[in-house]
C-alpha positions as CSV (number, residue, x, y, z in Angstrom):
1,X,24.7,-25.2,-15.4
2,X,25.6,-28.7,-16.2
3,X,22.8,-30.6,-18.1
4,X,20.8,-33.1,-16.0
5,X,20.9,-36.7,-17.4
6,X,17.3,-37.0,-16.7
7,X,14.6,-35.2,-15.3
8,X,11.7,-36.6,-13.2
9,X,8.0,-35.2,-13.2
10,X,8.8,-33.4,-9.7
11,X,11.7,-31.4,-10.7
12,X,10.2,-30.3,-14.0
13,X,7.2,-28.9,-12.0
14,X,9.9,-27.4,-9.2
15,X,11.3,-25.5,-12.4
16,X,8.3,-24.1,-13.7
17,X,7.0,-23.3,-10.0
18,X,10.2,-21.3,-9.7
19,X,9.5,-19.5,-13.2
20,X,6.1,-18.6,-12.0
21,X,7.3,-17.6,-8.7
22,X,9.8,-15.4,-10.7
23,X,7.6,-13.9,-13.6
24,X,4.4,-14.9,-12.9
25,X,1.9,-16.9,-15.4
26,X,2.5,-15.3,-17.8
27,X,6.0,-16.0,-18.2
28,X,5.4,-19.6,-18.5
29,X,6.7,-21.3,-21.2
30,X,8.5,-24.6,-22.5
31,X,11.6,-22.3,-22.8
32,X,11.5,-21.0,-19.6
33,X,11.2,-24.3,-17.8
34,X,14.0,-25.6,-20.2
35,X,16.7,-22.6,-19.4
36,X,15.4,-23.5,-15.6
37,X,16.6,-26.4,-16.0
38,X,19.7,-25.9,-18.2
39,X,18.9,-27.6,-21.5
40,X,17.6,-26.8,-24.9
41,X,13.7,-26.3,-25.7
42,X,14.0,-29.3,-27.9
43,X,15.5,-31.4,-25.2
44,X,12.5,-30.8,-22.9
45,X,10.5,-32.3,-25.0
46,X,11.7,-35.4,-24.5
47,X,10.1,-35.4,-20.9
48,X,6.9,-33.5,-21.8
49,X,4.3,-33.1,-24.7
50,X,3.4,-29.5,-24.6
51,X,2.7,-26.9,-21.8
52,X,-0.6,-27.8,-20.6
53,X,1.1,-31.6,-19.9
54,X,3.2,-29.0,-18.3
55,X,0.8,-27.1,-16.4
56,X,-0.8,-30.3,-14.8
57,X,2.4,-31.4,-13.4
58,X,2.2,-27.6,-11.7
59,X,-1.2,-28.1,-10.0
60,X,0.0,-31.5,-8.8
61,X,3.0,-30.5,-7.3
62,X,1.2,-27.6,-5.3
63,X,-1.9,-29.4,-4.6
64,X,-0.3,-33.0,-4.0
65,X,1.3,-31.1,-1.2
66,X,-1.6,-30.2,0.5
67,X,-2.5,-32.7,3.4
68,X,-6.0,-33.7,2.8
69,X,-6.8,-36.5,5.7
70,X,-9.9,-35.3,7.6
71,X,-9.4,-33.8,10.6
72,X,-10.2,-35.3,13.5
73,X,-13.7,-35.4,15.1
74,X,-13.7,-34.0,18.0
75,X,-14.5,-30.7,16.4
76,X,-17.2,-29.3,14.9
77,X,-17.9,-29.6,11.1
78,X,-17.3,-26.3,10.5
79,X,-14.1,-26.5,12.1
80,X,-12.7,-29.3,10.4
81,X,-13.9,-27.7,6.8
82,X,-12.1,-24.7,8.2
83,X,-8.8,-27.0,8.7
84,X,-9.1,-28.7,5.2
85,X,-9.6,-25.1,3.3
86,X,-7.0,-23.2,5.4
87,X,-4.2,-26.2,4.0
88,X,-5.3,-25.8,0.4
89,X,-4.8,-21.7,1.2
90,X,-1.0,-22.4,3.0
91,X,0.0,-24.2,0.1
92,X,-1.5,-22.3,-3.1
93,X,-0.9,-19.3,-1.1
94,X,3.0,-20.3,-0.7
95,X,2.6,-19.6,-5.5
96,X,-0.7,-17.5,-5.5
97,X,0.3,-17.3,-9.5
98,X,-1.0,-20.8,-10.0
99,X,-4.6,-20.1,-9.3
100,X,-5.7,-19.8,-12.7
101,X,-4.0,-23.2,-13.2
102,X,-6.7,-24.4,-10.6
103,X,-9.4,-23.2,-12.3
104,X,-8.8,-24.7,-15.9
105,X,-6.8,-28.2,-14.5
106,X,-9.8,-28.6,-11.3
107,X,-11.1,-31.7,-13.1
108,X,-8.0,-33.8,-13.4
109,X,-6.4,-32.9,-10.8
110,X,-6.0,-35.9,-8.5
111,X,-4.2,-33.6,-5.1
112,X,-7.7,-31.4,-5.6
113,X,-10.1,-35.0,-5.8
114,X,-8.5,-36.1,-2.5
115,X,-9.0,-32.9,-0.6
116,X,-12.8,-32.7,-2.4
117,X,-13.3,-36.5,-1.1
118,X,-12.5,-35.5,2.5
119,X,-14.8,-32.3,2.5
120,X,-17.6,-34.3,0.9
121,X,-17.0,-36.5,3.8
122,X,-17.4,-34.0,6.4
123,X,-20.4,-32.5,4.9
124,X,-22.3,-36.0,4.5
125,X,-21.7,-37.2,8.4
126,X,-22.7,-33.3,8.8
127,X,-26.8,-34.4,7.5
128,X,-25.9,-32.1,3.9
129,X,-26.9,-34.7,1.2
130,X,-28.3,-34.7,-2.9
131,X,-28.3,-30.8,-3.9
132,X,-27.3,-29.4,-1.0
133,X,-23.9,-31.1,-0.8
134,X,-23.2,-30.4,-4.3
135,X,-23.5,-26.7,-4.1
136,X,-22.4,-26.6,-0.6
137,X,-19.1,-28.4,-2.5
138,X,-18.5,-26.2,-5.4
139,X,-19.0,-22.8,-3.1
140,X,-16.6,-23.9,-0.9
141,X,-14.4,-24.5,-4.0
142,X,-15.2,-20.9,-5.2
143,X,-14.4,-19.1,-1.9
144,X,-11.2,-20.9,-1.9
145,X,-9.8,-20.5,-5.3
146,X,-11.5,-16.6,-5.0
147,X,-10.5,-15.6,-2.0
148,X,-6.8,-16.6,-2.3
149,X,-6.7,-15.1,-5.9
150,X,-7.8,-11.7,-4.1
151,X,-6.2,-11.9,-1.0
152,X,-3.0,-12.0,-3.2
153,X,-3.9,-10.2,-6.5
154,X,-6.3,-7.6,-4.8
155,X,-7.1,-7.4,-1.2
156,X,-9.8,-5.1,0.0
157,X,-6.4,-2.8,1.4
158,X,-5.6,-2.9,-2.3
159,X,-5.2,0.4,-4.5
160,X,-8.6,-0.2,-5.9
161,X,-9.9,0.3,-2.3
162,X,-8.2,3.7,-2.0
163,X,-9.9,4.7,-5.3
164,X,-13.5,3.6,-4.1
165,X,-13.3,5.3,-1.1
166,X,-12.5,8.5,-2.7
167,X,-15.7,8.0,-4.6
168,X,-18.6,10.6,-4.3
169,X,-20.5,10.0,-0.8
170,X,-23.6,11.6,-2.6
171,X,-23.5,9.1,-5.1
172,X,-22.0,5.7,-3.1
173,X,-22.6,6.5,0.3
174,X,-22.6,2.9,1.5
175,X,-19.8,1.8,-1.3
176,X,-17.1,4.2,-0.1
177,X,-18.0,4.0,3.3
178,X,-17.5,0.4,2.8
179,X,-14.4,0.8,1.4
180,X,-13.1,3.3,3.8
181,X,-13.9,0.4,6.6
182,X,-12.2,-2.2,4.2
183,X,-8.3,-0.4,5.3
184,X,-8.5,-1.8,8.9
185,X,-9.3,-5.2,7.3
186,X,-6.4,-7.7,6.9
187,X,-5.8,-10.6,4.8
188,X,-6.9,-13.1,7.7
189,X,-9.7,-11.5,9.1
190,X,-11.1,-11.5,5.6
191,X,-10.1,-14.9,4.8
192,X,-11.8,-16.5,8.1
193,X,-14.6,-14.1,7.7
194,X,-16.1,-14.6,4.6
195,X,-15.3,-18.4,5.1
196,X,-17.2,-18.4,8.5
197,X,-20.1,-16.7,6.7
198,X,-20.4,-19.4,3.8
199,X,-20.5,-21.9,6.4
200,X,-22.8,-20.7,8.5
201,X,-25.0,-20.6,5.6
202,X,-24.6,-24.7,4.9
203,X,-26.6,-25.1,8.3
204,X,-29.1,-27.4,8.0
């Protein structure tokens, strides 16, 4: 692979997107990103301090992508919540293995202030104000970076789901009867489930 004569913030997060794609998180690493891109270690960094300069190029690429102008408002608020959460799930979803990233880069990352900005938005004009909009805010956050880090890394269909619901029925009657249920679940009814729940619980 020829060397690049320069490489722009956008492709060196394409290459590490494609490593995580490829190997996961864990296999993240300035080398990595610089056999991705066909060039030394070294040479990398002359674009790029260290990996967590590295990382934050990640969460903007995948979050920048994400379409965060409020829906219109013809709907319901719940509804256009709904639209805003299920774009951040299409697009984090398309590289569930940069979830973590989410977690530890939430603060400084400007894709993730934009979509937080518009949600605010619909939650103010929606009578939620002081307290309630902060926590109503940072649960919404949870369920979304949660639920996608499940839905991908394990679903309620998952193995661990098998082994519950081989449990004792003596013992965890309502557990493994759960679980049991859990099989006939899929990724999207959970998804819009538990979302429909936390948002029926911001009612004022």
């Amino acid at each position: 692979m020829p060397r690049p004569r320069s490489l722009t913030p956008a492709q060196l997060a394409s290459a590490a997107l494609a490593v995580i794609d490829r190997e996961g998180l864990a296999g993240l690493s300035m080398r990595a990103v610089a056999q991705q891109v066909g060039m030394s270690t070294m040479a990398l960094y002359r674009y790029i301090d260290d990996r967590e300069e590295l990382e934050q190029l990640v969460i903007e690429s995948v979050l920048g992508a994400v379409d965060t102008t409020p829906p219109a408002t013809d709907g319901s608020w719940q509804e256009r919540i709904e639209i805003l959460v299920h774009r951040v799930r299409d697009s984090v979803g398309a590289h569930p293995g940069v979830v973590p990233l989410i977690i530890t880069h939430r603060h400084r990352s400007a894709g993730l202030m934009r979509w937080s900005e518009s949600v605010v938005g619909i939650l103010t004009e929606a009578g939620l104000d002081g307290r309630k909009r902060v926590i109503a805010l940072r649960c919404l956050l949870a369920y979304v970076v949660g639920a996608i880090q499940l839905e991908h890394l394990g679903s309620l269909a998952g193995p661990g789901t098998e082994s519950i619901a081989g449990l004792s029925r003596t013992e965890f009657p309502h557990l493994a009867d759960t679980a049991r249920r859990a099989r006939t679940v899929d990724a999207d009814e959970e998804f819009h489930g538990g979302l429909a729940t936390l948002l029926r619980g911001m009612e004022t």
